[in-house]
NUMIDO-211607 format. One line per field, with one value per atom (N, C-alpha, C): residue in three letters; residue number from 1; atom name; x, y, z. Coordinates in steps of 0.001 Angstrom, whole numbers. Each point is the difference from the previous one (the first is absolute). Layout:
N
lumti c(ALA  ...)
lumfi c(NUM  ...)
bamar c(CA  ...)
X c(X  ...)
Y c(Y  ...)
Z c(Z  ...)
***
This chain:
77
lumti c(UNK  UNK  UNK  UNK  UNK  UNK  UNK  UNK  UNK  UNK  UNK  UNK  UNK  UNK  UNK  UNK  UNK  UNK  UNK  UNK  UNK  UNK  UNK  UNK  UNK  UNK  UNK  UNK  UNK  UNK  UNK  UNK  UNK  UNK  UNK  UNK  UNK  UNK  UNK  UNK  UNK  UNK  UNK  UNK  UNK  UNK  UNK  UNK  UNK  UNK  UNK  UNK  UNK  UNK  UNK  UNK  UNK  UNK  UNK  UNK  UNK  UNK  UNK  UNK  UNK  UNK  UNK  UNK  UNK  UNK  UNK  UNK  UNK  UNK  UNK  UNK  UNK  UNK  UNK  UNK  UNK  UNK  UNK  UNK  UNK  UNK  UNK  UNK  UNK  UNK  UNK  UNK  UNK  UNK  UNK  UNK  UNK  UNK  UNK  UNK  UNK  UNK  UNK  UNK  UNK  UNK  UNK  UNK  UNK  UNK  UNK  UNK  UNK  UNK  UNK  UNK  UNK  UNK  UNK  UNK  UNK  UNK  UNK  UNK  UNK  UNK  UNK  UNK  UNK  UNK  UNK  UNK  UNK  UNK  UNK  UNK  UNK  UNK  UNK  UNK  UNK  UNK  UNK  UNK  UNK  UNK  UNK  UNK  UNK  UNK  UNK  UNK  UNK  UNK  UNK  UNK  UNK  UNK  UNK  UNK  UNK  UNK  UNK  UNK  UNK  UNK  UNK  UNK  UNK  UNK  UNK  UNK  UNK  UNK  UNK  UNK  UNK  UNK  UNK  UNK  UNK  UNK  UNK  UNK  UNK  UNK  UNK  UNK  UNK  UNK  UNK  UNK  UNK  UNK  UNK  UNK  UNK  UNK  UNK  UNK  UNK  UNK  UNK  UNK  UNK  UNK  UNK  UNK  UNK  UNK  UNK  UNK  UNK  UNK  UNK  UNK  UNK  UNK  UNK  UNK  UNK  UNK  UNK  UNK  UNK  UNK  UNK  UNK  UNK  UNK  UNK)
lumfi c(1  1  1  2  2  2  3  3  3  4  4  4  5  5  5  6  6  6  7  7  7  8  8  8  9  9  9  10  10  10  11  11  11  12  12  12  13  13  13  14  14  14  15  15  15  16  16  16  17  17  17  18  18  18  19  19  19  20  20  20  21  21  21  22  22  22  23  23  23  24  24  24  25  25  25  26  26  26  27  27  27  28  28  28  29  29  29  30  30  30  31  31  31  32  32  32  33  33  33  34  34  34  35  35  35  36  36  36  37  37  37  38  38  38  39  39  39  40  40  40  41  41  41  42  42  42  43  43  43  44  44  44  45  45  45  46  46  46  47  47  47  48  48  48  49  49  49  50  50  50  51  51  51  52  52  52  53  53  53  54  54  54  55  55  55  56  56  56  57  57  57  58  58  58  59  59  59  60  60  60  61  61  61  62  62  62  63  63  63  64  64  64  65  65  65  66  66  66  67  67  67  68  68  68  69  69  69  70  70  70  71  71  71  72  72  72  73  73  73  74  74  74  75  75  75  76  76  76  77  77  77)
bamar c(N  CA  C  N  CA  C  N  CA  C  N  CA  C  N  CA  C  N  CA  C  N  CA  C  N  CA  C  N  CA  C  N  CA  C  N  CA  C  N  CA  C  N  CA  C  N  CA  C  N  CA  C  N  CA  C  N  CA  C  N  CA  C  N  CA  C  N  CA  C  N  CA  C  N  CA  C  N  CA  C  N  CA  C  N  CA  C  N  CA  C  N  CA  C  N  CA  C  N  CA  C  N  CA  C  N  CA  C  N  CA  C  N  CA  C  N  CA  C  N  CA  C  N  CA  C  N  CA  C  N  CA  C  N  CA  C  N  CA  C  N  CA  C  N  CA  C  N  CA  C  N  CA  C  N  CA  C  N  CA  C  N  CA  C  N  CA  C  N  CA  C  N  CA  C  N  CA  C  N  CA  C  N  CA  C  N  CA  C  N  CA  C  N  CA  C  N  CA  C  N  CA  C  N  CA  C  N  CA  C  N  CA  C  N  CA  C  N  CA  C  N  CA  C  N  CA  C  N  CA  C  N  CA  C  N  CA  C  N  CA  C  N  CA  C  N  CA  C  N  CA  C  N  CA  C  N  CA  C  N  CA  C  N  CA  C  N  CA  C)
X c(1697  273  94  240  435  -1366  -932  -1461  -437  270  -297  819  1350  1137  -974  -785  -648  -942  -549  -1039  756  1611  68  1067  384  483  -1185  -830  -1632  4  -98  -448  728  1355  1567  -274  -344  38  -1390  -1199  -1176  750  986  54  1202  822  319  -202  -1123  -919  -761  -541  -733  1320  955  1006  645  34  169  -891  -1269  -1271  187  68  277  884  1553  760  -207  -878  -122  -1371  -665  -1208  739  1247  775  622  987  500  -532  -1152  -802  -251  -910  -216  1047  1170  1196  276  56  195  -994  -987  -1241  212  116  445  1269  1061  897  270  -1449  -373  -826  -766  -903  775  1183  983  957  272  1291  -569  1422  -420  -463  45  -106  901  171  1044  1747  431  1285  1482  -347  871  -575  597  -317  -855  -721  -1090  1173  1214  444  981  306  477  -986  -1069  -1193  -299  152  -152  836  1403  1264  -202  -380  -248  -1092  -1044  -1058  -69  521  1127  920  890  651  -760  -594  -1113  -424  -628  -986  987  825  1033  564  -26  519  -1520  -496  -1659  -206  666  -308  968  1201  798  -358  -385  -599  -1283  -606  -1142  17  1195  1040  952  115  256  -271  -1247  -1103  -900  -51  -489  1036  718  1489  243  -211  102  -1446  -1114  -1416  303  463  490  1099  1332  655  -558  -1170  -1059  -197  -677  -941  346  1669  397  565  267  462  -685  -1628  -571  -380)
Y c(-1095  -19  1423  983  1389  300  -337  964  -497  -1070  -552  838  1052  348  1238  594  1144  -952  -1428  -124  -466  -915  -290  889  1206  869  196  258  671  -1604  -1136  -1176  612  357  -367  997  1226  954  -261  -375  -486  -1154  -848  -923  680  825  675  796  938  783  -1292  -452  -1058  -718  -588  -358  594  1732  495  909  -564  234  -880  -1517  -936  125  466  214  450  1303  1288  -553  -363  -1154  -972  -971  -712  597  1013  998  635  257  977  -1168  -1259  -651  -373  -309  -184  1001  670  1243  270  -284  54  -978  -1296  -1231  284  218  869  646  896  1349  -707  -718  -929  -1219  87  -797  127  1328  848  -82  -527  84  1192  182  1467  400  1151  586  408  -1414  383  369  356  440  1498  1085  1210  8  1210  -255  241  365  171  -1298  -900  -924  -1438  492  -1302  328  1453  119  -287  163  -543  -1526  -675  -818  -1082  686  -114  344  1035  661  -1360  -326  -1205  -1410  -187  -1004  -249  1393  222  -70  742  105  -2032  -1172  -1097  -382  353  -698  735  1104  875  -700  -906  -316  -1079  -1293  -758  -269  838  209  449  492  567  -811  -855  -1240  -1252  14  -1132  522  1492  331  -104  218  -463  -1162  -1099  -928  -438  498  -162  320  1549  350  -271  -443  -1066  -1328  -496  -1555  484  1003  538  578  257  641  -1489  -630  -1601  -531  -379  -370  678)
Z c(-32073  1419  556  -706  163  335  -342  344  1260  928  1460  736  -265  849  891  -699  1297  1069  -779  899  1184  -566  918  1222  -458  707  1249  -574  911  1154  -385  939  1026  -403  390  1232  -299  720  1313  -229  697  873  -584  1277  896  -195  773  1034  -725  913  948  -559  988  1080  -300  946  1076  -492  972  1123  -763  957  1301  -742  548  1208  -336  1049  1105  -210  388  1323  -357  1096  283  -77  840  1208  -1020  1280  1023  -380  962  741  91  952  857  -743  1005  773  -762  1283  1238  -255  912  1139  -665  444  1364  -696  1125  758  -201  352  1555  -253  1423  362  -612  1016  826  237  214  1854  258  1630  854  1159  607  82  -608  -390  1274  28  432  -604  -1439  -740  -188  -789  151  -1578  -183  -1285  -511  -114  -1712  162  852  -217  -420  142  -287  -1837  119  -1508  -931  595  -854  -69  870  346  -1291  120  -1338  -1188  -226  -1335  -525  771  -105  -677  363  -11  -1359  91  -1216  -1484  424  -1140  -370  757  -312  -362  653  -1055  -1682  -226  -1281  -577  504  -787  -370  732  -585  -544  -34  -878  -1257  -240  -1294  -601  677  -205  -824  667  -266  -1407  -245  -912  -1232  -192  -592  -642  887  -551  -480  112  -982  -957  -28  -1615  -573  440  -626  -671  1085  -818  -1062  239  -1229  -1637  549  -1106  -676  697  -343  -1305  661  -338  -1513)
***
């Protein structure tokens, strides 16, 4: 079993990198997403940004989340 432990360090590390590719093209669309939804601006720009800062940060959490409990399945399994 000892001679699978690098390969599977290496998977381990590729689906990571890939997951947080993943994230990383979620976030950005959300943000974009937010970005062409934001009314005309009757709040001031650094309060629209605190504003989206905010946001973004409860979407990173549950997306950190949700990845969490994949790799909790996974380690299950």
């Amino acid at each position: 079993m000892r001679c699978f432990q690098p390969e599977r360090a290496l998977i381990a590390r590729e689906i990571r990198a890939e997951r947080r590719r993943d994230l990383d093209t979620v976030l950005s669309q959300i943000a974009y997403g937010r970005m062409t939804q934001l009314p005309a601006p009757s709040f001031s720009l650094e309060a629209q940004f605190q504003i989206s800062v905010g946001k973004m940060r409860e979407d990173v959490q549950r997306a950190k989340d949700v990845q969490t409990t994949h790799i909790v399945r996974w380690l299950r399994s």
